[in-house]
C-alpha positions in Angstrom: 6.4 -17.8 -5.8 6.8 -14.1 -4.3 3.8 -11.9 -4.9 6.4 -9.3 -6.5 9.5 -9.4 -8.1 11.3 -6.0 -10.2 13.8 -6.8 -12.5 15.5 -3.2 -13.8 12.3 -1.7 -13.0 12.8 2.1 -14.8 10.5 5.1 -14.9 12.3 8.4 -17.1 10.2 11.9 -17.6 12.4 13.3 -20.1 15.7 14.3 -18.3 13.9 12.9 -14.9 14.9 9.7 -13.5 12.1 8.7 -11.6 12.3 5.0 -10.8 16.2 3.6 -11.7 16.8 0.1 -12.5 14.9 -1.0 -9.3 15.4 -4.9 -8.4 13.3 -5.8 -5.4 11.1 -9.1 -4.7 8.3 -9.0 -2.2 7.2 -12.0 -0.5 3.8 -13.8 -0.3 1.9 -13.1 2.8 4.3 -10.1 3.8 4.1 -6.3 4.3 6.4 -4.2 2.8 6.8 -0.7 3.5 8.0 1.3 0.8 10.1 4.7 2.7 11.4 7.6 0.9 11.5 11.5 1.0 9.1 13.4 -1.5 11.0 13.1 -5.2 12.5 9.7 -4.1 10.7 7.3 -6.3 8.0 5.5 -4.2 5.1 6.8 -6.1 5.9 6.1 -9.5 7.0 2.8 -8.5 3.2 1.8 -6.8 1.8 3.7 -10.3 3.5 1.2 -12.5 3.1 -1.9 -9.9 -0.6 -1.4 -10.1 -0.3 -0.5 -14.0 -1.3 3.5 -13.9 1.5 4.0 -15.9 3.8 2.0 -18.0 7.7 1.6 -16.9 10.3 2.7 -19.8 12.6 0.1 -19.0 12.4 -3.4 -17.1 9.5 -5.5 -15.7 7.7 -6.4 -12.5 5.3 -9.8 -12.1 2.5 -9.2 -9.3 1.5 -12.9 -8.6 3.7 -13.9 -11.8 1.4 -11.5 -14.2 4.0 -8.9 -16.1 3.0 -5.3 -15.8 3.9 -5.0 -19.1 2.1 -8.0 -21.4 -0.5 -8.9 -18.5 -1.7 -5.8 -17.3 -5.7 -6.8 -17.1 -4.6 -9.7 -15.3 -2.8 -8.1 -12.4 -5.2 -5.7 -11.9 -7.8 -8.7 -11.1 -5.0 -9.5 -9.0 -4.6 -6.3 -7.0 -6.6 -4.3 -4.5 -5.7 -0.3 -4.2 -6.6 2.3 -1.3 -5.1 5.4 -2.8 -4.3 8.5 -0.7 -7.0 10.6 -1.9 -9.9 9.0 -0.2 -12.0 6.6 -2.9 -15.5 7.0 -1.5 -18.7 8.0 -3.2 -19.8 10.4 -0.6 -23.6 10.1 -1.1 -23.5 6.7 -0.9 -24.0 5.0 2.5 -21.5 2.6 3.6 -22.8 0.1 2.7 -24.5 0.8 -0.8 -20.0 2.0 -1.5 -19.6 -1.9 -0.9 -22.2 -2.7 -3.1 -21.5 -1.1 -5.4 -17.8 -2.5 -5.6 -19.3 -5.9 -5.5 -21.2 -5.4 -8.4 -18.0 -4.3 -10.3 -16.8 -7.7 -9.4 -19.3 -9.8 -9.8 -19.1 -10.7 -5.9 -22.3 -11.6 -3.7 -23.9 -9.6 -0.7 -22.6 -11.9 1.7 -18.7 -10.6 1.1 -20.2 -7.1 2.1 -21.7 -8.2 4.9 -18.2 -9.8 5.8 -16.3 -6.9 5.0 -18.6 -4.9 7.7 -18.4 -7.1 10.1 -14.4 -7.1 9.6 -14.1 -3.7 9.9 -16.7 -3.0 12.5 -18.9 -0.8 10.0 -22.0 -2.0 11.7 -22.7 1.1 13.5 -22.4 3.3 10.3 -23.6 0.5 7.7 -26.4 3.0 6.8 -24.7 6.8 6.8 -23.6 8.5 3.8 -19.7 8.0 3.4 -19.0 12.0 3.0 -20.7 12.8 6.6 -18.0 10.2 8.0 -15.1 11.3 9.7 -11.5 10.6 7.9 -11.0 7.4 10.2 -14.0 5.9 8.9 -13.6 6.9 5.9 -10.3 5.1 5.3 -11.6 2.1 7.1 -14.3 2.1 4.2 -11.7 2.8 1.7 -9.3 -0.4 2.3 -12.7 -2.5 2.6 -13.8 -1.8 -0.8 -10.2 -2.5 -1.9 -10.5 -5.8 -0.4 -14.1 -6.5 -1.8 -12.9 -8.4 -5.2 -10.2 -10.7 -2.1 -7.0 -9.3 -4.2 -3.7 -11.3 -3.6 -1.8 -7.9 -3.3 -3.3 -4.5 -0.9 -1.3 -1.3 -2.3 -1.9 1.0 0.9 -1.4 4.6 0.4 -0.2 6.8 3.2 -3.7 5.2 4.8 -3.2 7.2 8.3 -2.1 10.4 6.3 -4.2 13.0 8.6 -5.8 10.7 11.0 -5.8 11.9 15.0 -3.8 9.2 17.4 -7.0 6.9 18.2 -7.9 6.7 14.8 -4.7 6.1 13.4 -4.4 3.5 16.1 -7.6 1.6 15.4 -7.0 1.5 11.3 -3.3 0.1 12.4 -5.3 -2.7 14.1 -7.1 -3.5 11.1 -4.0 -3.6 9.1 -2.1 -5.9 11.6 -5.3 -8.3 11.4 -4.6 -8.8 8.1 -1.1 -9.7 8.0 0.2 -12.9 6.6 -3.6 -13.7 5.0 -2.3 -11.0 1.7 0.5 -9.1 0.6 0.6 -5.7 1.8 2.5 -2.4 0.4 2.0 0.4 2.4 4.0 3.5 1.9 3.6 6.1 5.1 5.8 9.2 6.1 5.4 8.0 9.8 8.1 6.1 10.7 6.9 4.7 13.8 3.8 3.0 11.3 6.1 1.5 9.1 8.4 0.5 12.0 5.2 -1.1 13.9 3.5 -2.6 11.1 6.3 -4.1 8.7 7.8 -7.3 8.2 10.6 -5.4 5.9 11.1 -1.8 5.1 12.3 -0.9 1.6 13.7 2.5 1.4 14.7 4.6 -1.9 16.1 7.8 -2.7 16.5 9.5 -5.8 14.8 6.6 -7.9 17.1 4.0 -6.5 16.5 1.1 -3.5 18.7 2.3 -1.1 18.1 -0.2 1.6 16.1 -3.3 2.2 15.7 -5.3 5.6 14.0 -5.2 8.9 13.7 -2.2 11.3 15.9 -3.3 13.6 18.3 -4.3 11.1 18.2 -0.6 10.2 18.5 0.6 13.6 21.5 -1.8 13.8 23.3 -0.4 10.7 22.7 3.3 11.6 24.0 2.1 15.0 20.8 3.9 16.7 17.9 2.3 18.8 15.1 4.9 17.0 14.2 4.1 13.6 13.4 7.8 12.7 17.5 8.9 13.6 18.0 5.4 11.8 15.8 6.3 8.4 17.5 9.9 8.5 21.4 8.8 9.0 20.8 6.6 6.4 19.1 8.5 3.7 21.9 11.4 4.6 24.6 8.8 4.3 23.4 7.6 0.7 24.1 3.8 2.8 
């Protein structure tokens, strides 16, 4: 079964279109990246897939739960790390996972593996607001992955981060490829490029575009996915 599947998926504000009849299935084990320009849709569509708000029209089934009649059991199903970092800052590392295990019933021994997946050793015991935005967003995908969700949303998890940083958190993505399902929306091309199996992109509430990076390239006849992501937006292709 694939981990996501849209049928008509519609989101209307009054005389706004926000999300327009969008069809799209996401397979188990893969990550997605979800492109657009500001306005095109992306972010109302990861609201209602992680049921923050309610579509007006169609349905989506995360791990064949309905976003509509099932919402308390997809999000048992789903892990978020929103853009706004989600970190009680005088907490310690550590006592941030705890307490996310507690919310989930889950042991000591998964935050102990969490640390040692993310290499949080070193900081296990500082308080999460005196950590720098790298490690902060390192911390922030480990507490999503705390309660072992079948689906990671990843929100623009680089947004702000210097290169080595940046770097390192893409490491830690790419480790966990193929072990969940991953949607990751990023304005940095070469992060969606690097990191995705396909690349959905969407402009003015509809899917423009599904399919590899180089199948992009190939269609916007160009070897750089940036000039492809552009002609192709432009084109309305």
């Amino acid at each position: 079964m694939a981990a996501i599947i849209t049928k008509g998926l519609t989101k209307q504000y009054k005389d706004v279109t926000a999300v327009d009849q969008l069809d799209l299935t996401i397979e188990d084990g893969e990550l997605f990246a979800l492109l657009g320009v500001n306005g095109a849709g992306k972010t109302t569509t990861i609201k209602m897939l992680t049921c923050l708000c309610g579509p007006t029209g169609g349905d989506a089934l995360v791990k064949g739960y309905s976003i509509m009649t099932q919402a308390q059991d997809v999000k048992k199903m789903i892990g978020v790390s929103p853009q706004e970092t989600a970190v009680a800052p005088n907490l310690t590392v550590r006592e941030n996972l705890e307490l996310m295990a507690g919310i989930y019933g889950c042991d000591k021994d998964r935050v102990t593996e969490l640390i040692e997946q993310f290499d949080l050793n070193a900081i296990a015991g500082k308080r999460a607001g005196k950590l720098s935005g790298g490690w902060q967003r390192r911390l922030s995908i480990a507490m999503a992955l705390v309660s072992e969700p079948g689906v990671l949303f990843l929100d623009e998890p680089t947004l702000g981060l210097d290169v080595i940083a940046r770097s390192e958190l893409w490491d830690h993505i790419r480790a966990l490829k193929g072990h969940i399902t991953i949607i990751l929306t990023t304005h940095y091309m070469e992060e969606a490029e690097s990191l995705s199996d396909r690349i959905g992109i969407m402009k003015n509430g509809r899917l423009l575009r599904v399919g590899t990076a180089e199948e992009m390239k190939a269609a916007a006849g160009t070897d750089k996915f940036e000039e492809a992501f552009i002609k192709l937006v432009k084109e309305g292709r």
